[in-house]
N, C-alpha and C positions, 0 to 999 in steps of 0.2 A: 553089582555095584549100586544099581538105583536100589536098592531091595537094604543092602546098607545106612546108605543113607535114610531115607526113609524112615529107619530103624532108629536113628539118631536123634532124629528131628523129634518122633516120637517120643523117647526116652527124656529130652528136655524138657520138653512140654510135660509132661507128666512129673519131672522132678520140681517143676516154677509151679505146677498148678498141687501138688504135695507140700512145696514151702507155701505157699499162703495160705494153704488148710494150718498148717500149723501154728503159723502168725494169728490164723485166726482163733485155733484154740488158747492159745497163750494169753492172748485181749481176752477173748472171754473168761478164762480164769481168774485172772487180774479184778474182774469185772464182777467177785462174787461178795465185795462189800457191800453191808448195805447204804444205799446211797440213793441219790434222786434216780427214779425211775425213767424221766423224762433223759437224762444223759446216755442210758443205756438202751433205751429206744433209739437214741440218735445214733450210739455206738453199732447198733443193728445192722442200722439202716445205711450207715457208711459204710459197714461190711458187705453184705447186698452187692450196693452200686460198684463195690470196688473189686468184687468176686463178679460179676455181671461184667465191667470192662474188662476184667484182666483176659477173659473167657471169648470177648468178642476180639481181642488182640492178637490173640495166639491163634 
């Protein structure tokens, strides 16, 4: 039963931390005109912080 569960929680975590890989490949794609470089440093770096908390959450 604990060994189920467990198995669960895991399986979520890995599917929430899959979707925002994904999201983040999508923005980066997005992100392959050329344009100010200074936005997609910032786009980076809000990537980062937001892969860094989702990671501390879970």
């Amino acid at each position: 039963m604990y060994r189920k569960s467990l198995h669960k929680r895991l399986l979520y975590h890995k599917q929430k931390l899959t979707s925002i890989d994904n999201m983040k490949k999508s923005f980066l794609a997005q992100d392959q005109t050329p344009g100010s470089s200074v936005a997609k440093q910032q786009g980076k770096q809000y990537w980062k912080e937001l892969t860094k908390f989702a990671s501390t959450v879970s």
